[in-house]
Biotite code that builds the C-alpha atoms (Angstrom):
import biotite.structure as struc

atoms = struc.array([
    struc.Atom([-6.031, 23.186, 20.798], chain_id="A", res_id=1, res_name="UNK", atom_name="CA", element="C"),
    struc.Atom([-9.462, 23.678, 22.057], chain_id="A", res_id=2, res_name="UNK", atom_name="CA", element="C"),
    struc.Atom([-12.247, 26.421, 21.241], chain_id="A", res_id=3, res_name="UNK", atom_name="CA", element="C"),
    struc.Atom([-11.402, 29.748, 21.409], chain_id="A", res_id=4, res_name="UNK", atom_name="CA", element="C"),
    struc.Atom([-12.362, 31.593, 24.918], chain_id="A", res_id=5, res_name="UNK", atom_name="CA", element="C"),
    struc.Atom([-14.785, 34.373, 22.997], chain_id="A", res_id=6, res_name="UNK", atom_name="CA", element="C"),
    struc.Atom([-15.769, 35.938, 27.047], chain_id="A", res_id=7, res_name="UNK", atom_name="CA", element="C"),
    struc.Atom([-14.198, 37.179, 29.441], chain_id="A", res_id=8, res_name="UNK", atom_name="CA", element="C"),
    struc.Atom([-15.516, 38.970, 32.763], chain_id="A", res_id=9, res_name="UNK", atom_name="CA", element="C"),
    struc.Atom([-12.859, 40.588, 35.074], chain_id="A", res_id=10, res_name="UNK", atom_name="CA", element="C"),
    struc.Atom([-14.474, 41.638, 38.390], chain_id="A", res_id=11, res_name="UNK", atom_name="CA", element="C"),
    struc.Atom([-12.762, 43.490, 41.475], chain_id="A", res_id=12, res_name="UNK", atom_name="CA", element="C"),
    struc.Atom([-10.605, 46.179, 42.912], chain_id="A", res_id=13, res_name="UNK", atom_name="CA", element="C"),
    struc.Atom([-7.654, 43.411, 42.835], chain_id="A", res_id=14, res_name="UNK", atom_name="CA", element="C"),
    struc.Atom([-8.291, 43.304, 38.420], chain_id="A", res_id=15, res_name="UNK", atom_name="CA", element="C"),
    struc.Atom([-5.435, 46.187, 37.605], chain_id="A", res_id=16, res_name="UNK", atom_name="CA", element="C"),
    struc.Atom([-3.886, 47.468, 33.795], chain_id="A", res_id=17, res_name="UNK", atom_name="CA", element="C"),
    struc.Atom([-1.593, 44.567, 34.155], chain_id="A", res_id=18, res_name="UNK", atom_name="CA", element="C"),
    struc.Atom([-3.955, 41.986, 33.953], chain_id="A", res_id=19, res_name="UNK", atom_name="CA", element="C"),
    struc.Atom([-5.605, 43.774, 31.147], chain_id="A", res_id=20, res_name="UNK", atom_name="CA", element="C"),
    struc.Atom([-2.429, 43.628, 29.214], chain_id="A", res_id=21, res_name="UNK", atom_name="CA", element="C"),
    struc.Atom([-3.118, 39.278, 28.646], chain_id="A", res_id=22, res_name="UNK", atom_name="CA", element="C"),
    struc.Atom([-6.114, 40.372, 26.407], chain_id="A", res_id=23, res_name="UNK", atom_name="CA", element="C"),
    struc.Atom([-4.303, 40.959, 23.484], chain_id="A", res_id=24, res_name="UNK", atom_name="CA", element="C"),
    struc.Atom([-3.356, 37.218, 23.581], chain_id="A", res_id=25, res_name="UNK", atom_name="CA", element="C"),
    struc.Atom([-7.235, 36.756, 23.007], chain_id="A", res_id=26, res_name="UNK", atom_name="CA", element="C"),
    struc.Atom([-8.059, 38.257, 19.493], chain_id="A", res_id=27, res_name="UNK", atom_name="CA", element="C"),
    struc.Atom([-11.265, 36.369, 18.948], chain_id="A", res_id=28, res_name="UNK", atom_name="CA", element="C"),
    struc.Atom([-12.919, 37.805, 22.065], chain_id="A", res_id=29, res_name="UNK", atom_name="CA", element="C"),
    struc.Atom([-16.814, 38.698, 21.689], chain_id="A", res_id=30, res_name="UNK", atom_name="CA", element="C"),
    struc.Atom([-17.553, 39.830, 25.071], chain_id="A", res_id=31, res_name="UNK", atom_name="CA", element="C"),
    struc.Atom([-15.581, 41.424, 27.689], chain_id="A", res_id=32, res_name="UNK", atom_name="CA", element="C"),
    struc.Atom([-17.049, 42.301, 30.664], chain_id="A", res_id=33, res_name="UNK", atom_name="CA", element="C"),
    struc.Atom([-14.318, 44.831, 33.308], chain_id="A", res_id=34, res_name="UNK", atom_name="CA", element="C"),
    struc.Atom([-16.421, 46.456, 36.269], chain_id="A", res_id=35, res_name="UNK", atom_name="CA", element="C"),
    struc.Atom([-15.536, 47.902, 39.531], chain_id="A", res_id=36, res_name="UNK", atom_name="CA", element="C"),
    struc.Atom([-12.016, 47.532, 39.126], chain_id="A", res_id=37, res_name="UNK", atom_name="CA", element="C"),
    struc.Atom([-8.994, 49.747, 38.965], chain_id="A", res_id=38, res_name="UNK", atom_name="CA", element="C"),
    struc.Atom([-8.613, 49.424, 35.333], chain_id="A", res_id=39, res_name="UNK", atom_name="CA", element="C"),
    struc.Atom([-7.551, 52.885, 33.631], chain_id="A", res_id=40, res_name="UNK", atom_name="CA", element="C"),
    struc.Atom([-6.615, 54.104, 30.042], chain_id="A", res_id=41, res_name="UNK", atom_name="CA", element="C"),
    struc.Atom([-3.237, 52.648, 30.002], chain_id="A", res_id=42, res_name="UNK", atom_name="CA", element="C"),
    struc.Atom([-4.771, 49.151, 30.715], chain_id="A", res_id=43, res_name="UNK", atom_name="CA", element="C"),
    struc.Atom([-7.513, 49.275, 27.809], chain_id="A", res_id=44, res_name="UNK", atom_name="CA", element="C"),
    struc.Atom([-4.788, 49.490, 25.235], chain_id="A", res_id=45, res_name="UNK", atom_name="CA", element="C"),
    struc.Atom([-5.125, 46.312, 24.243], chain_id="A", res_id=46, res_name="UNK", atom_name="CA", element="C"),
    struc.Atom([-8.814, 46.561, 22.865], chain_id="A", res_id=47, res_name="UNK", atom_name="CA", element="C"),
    struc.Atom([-7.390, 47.977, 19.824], chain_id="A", res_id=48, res_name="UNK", atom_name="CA", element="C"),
    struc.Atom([-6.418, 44.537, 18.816], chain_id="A", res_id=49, res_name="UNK", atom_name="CA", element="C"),
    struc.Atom([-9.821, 43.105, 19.934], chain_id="A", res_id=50, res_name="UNK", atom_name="CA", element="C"),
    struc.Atom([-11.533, 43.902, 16.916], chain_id="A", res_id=51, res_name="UNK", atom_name="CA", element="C"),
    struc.Atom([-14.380, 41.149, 16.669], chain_id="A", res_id=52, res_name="UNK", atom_name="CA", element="C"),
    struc.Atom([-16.107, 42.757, 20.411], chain_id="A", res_id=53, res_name="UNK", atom_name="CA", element="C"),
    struc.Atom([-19.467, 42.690, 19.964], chain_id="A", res_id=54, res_name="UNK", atom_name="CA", element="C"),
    struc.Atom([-20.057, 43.487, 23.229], chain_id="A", res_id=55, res_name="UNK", atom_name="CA", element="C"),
    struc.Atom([-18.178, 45.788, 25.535], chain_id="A", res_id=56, res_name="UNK", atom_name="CA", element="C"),
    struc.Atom([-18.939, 46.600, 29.301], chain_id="A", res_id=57, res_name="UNK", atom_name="CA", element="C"),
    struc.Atom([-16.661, 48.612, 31.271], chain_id="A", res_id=58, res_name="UNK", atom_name="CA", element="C"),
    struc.Atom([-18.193, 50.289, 34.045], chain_id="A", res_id=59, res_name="UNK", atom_name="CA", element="C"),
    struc.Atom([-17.997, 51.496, 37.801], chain_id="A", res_id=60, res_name="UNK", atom_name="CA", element="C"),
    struc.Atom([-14.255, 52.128, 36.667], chain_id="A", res_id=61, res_name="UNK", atom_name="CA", element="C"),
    struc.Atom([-11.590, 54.739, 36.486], chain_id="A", res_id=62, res_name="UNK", atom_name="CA", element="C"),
    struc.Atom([-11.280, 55.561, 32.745], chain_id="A", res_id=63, res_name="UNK", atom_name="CA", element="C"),
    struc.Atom([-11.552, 58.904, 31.391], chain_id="A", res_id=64, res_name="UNK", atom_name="CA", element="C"),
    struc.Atom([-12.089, 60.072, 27.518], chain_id="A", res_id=65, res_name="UNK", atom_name="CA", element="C"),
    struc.Atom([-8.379, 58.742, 27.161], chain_id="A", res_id=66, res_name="UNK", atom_name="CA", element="C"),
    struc.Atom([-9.677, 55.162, 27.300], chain_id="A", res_id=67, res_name="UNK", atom_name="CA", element="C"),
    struc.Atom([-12.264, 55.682, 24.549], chain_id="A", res_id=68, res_name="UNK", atom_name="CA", element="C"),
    struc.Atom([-9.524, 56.591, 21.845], chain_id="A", res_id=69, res_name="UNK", atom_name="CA", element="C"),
    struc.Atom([-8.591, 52.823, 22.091], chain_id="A", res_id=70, res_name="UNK", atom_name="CA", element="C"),
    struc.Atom([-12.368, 52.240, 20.957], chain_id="A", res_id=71, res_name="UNK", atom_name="CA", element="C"),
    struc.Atom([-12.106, 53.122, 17.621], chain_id="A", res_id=72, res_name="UNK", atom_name="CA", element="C"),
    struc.Atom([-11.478, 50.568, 15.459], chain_id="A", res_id=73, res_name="UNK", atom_name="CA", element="C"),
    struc.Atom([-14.057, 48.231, 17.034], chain_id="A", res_id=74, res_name="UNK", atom_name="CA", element="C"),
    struc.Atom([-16.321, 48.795, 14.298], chain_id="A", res_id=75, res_name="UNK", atom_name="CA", element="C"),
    struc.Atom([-18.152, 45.453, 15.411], chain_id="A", res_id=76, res_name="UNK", atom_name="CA", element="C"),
    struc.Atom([-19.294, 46.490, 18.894], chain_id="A", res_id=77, res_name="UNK", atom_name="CA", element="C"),
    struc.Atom([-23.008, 46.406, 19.264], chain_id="A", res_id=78, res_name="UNK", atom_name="CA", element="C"),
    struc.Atom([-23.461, 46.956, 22.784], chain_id="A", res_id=79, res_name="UNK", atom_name="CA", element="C"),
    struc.Atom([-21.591, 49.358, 24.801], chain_id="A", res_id=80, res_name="UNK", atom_name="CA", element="C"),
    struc.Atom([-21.963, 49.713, 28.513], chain_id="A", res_id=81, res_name="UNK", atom_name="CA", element="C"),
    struc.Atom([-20.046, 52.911, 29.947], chain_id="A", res_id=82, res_name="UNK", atom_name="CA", element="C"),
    struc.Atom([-21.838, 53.205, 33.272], chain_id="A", res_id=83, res_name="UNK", atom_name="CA", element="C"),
    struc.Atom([-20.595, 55.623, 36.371], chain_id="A", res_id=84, res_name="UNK", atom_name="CA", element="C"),
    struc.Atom([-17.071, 56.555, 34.531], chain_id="A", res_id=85, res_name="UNK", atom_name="CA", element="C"),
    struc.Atom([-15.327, 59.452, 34.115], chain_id="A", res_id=86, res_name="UNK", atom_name="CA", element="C"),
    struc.Atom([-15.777, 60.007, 30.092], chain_id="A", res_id=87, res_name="UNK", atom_name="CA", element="C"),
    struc.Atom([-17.383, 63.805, 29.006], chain_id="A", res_id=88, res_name="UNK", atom_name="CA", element="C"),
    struc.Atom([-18.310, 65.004, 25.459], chain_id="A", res_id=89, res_name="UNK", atom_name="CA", element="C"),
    struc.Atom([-14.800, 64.957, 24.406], chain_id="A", res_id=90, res_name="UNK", atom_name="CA", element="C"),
    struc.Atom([-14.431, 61.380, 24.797], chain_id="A", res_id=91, res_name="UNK", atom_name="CA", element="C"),
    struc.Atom([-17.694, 61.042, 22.714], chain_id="A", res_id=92, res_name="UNK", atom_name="CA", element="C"),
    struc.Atom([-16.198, 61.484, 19.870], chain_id="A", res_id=93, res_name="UNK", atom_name="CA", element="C"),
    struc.Atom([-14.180, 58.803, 19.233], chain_id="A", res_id=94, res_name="UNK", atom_name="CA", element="C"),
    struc.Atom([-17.036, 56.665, 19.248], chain_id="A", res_id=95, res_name="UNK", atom_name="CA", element="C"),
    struc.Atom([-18.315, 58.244, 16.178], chain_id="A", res_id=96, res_name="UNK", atom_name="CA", element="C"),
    struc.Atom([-17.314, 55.206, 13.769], chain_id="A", res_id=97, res_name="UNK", atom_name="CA", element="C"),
    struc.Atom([-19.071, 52.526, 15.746], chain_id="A", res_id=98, res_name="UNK", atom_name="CA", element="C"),
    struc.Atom([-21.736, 53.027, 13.514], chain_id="A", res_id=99, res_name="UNK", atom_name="CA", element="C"),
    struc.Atom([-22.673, 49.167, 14.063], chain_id="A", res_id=100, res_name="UNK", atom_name="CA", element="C"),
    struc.Atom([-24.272, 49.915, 17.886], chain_id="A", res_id=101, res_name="UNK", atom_name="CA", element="C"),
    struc.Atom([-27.682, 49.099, 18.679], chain_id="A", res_id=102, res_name="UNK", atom_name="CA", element="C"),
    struc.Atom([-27.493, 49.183, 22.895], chain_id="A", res_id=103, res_name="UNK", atom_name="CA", element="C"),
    struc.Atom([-25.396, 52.234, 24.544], chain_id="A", res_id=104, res_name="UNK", atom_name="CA", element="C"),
    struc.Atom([-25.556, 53.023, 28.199], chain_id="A", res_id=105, res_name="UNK", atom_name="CA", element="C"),
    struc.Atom([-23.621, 56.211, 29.165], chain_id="A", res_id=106, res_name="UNK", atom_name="CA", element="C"),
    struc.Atom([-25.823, 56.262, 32.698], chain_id="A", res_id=107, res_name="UNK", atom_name="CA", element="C"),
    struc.Atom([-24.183, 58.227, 35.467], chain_id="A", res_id=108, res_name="UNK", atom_name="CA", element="C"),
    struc.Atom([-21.273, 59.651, 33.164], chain_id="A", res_id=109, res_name="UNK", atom_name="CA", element="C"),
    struc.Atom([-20.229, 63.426, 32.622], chain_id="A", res_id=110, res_name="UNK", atom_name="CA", element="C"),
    struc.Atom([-21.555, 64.056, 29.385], chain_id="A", res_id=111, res_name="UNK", atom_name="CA", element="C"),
    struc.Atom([-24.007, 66.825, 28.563], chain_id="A", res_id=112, res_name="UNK", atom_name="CA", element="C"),
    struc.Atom([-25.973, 67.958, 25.555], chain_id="A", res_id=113, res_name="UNK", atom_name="CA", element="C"),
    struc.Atom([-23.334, 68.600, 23.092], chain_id="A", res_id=114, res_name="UNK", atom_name="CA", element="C"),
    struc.Atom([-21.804, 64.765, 23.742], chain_id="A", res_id=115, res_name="UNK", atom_name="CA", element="C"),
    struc.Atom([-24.973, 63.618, 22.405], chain_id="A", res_id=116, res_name="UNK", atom_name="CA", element="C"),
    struc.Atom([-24.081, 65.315, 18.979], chain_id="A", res_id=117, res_name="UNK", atom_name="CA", element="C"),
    struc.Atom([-21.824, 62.576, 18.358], chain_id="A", res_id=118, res_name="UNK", atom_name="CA", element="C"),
    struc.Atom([-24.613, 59.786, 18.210], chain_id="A", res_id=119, res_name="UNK", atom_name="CA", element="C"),
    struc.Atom([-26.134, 61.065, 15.787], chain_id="A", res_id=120, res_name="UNK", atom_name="CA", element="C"),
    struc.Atom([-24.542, 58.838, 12.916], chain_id="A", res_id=121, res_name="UNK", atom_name="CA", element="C"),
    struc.Atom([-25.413, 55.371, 15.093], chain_id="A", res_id=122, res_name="UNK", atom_name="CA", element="C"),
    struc.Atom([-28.642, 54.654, 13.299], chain_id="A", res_id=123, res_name="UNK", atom_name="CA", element="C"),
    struc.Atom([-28.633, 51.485, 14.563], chain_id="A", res_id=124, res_name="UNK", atom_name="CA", element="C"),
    struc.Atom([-29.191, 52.774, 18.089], chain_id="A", res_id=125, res_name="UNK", atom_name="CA", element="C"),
    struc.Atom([-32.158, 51.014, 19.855], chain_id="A", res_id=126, res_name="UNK", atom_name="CA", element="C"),
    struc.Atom([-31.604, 51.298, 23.548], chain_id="A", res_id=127, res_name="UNK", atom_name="CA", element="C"),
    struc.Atom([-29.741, 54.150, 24.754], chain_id="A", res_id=128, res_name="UNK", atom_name="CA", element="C"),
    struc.Atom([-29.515, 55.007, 28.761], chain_id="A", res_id=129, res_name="UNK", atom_name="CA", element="C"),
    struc.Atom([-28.578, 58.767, 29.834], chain_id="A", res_id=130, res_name="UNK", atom_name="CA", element="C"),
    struc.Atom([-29.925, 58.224, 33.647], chain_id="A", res_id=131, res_name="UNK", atom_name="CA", element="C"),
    struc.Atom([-28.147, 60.184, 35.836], chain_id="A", res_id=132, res_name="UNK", atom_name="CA", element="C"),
    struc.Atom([-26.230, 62.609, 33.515], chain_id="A", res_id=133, res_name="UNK", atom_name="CA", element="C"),
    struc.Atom([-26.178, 66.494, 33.257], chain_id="A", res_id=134, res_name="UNK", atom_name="CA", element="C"),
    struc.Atom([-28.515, 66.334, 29.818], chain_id="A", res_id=135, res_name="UNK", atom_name="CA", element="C"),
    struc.Atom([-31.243, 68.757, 29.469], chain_id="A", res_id=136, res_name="UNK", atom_name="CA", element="C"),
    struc.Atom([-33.924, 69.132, 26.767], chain_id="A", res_id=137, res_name="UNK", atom_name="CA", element="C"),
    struc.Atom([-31.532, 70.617, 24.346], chain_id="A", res_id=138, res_name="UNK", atom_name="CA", element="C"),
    struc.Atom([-30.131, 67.328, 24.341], chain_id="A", res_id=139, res_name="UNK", atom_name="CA", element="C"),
    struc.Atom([-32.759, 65.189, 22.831], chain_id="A", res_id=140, res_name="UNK", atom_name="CA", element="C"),
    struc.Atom([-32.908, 67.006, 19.717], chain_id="A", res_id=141, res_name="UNK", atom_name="CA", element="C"),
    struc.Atom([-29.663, 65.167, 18.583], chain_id="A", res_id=142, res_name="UNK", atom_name="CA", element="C"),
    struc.Atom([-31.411, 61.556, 19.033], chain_id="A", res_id=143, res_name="UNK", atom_name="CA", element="C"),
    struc.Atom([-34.571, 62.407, 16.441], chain_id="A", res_id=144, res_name="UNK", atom_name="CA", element="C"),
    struc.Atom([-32.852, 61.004, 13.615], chain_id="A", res_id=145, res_name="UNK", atom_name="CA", element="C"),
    struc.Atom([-32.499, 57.496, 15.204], chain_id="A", res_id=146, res_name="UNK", atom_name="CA", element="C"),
    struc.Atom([-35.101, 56.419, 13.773], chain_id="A", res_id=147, res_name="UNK", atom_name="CA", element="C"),
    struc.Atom([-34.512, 52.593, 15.370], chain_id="A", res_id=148, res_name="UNK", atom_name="CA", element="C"),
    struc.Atom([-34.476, 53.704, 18.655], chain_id="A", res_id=149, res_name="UNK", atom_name="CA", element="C"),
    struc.Atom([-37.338, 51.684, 20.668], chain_id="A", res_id=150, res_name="UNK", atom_name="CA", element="C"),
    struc.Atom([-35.875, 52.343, 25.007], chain_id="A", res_id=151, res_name="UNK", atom_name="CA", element="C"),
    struc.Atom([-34.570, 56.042, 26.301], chain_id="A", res_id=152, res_name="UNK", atom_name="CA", element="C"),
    struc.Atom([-33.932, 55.921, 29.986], chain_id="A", res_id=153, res_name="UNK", atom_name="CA", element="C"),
    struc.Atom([-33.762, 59.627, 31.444], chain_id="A", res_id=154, res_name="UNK", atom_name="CA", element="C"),
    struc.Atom([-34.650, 59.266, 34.634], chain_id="A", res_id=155, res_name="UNK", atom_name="CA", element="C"),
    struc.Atom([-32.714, 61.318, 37.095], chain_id="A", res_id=156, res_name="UNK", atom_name="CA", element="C"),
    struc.Atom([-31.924, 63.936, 34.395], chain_id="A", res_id=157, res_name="UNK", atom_name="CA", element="C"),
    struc.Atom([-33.296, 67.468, 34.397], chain_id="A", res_id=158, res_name="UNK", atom_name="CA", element="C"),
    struc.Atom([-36.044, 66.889, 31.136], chain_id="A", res_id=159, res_name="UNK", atom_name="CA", element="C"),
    struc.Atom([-39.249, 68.327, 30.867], chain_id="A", res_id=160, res_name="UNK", atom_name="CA", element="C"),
    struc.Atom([-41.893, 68.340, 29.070], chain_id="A", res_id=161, res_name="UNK", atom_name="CA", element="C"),
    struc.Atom([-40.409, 70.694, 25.779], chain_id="A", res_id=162, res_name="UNK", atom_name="CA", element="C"),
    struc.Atom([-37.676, 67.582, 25.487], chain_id="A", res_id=163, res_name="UNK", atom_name="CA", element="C"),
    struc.Atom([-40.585, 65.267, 24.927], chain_id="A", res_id=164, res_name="UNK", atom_name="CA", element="C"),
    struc.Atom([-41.379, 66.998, 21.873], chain_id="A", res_id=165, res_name="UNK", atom_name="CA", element="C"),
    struc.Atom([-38.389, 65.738, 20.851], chain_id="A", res_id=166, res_name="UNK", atom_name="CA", element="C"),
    struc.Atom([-38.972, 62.554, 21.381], chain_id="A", res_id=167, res_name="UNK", atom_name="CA", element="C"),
    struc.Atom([-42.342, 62.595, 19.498], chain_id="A", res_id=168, res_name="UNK", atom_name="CA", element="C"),
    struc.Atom([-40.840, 62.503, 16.152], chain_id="A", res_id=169, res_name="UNK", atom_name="CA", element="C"),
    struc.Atom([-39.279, 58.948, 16.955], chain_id="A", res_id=170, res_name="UNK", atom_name="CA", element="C"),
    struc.Atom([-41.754, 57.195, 15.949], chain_id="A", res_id=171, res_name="UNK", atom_name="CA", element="C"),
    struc.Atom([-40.020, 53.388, 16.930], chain_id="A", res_id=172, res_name="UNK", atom_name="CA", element="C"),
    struc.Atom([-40.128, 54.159, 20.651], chain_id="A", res_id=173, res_name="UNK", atom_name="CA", element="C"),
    struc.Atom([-41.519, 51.611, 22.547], chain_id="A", res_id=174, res_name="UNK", atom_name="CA", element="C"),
    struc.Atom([-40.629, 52.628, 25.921], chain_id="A", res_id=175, res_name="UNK", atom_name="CA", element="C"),
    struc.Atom([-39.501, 56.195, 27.853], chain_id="A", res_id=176, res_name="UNK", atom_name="CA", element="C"),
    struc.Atom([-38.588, 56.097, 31.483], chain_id="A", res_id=177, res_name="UNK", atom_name="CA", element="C"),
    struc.Atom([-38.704, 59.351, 32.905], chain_id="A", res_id=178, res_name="UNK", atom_name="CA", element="C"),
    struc.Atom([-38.674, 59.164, 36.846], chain_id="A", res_id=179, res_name="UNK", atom_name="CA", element="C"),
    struc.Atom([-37.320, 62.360, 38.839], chain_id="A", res_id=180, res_name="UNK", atom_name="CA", element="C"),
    struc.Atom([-37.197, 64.746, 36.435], chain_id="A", res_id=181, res_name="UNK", atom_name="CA", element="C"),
    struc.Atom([-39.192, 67.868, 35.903], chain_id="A", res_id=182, res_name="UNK", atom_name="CA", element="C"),
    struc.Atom([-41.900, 66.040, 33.540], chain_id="A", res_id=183, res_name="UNK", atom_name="CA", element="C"),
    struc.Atom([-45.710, 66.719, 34.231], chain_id="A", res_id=184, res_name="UNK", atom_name="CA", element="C"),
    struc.Atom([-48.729, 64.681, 34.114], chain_id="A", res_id=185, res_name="UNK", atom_name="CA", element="C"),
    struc.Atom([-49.861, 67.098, 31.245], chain_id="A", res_id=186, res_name="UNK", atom_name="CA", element="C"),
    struc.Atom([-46.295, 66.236, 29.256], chain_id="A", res_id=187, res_name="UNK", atom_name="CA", element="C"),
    struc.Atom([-46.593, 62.372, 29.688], chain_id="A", res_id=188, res_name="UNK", atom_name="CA", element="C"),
    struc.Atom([-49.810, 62.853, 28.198], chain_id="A", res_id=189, res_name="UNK", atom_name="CA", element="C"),
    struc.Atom([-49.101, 64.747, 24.671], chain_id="A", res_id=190, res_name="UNK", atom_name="CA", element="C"),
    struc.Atom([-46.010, 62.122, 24.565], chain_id="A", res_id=191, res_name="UNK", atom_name="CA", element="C"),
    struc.Atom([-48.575, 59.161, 25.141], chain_id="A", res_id=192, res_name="UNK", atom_name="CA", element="C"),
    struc.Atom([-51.078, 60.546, 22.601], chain_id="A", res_id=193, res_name="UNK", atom_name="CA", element="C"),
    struc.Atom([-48.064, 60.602, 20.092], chain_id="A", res_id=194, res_name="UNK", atom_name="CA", element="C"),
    struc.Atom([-46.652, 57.378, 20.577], chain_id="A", res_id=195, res_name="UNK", atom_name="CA", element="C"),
    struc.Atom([-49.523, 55.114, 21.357], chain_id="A", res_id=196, res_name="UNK", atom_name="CA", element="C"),
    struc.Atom([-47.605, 52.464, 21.278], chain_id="A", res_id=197, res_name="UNK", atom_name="CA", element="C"),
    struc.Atom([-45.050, 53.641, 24.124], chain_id="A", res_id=198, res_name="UNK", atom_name="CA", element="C"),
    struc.Atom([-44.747, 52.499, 27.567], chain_id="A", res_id=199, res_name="UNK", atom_name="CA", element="C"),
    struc.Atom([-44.263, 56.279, 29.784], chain_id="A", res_id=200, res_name="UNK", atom_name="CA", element="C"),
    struc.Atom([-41.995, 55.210, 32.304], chain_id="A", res_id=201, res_name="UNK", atom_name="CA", element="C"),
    struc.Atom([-42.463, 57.280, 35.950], chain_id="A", res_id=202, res_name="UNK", atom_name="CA", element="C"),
])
């Protein structure tokens, strides 16, 4: 036999839960890769059985807080891409045990404020993108205990400058990317003056 295939990438509106179902065949996978397909819940059943993912992108796809119950024993996954789906707060928190994460992109999802209550135990976190979503300043007080983080990306979100206070008690930040939202010039600056060491993103 030859070496193990540890990535897989399956691309298109033609990639449906049926092809999804061969994954299980693959139990040494480290990176799967399923965007803008057709792929929903019933298809991602099989990741329960993928347990050495390291890294997991599904985005620009169907799936719904359903699909993140199968999530939950992949207590290796370090980077998780969830980009323009359909998952909300609920589905949050069956990521809780994935404790192991140091990337997470939940860009141009439903979640709000509360969702980000469930991140609070990923203290590995160092990149985490919220672009796009319904958060609000409220919101950032659940990330001040990730005390890794270094990248927040919350452009196109409604933050201003009270949810940079926030974001002054991380003291790792390295860079904060805050195009269209309600920040001011003034805001940026009490952030910069905190974190000298932070790139202000606008």
């Amino acid at each position: 036999p030859g070496e193990p295939i540890t990535g897989v990438c399956l691309t298109g509106k033609y990639v449906s839960d049926r092809a999804c179902s061969h994954l299980k065949s693959l139990p040494e996978l480290h990176e799967l890769t399923i965007q803008h397909t057709l792929v929903t819940e019933e298809g991602l059943v099989c990741l329960k059985e993928l347990t050495e993912l390291k890294t997991l992108n599904i985005h620009h796809s169907p799936i719904h807080d359903a699909a993140l119950t199968h999530f939950e024993d992949l207590t290796n996954l370090q980077t998780l891409n969830l980009e323009h789906t359909q998952i909300t707060d609920a589905g949050l928190a069956s990521l809780e045990k994935l404790n192991q994460l140091q990337n997470l992109n939940l860009a141009e999802t439903q979640i709000t404020d509360a969702g980000l209550e469930h991140l609070q135990g990923m203290k590995r976190l160092r990149l985490l993108s919220l672009h796009g979503t319904q958060i609000t300043d409220a919101g950032l007080m659940h990330l001040t205990g990730l005390t890794n983080l270094q990248y927040v990306f919350l452009y196109e979100t409604q933050i201003t400058d009270a949810g940079l206070v926030h974001l002054e008690k991380i003291k790792n930040l390295k860079g904060v990317y805050l195009a269209n939202t309600k920040v001011t010039d003034e805001g940026v600056k009490k952030l910069t003056d905190a974190l000298p060491n932070c790139e202000i993103g606008r």
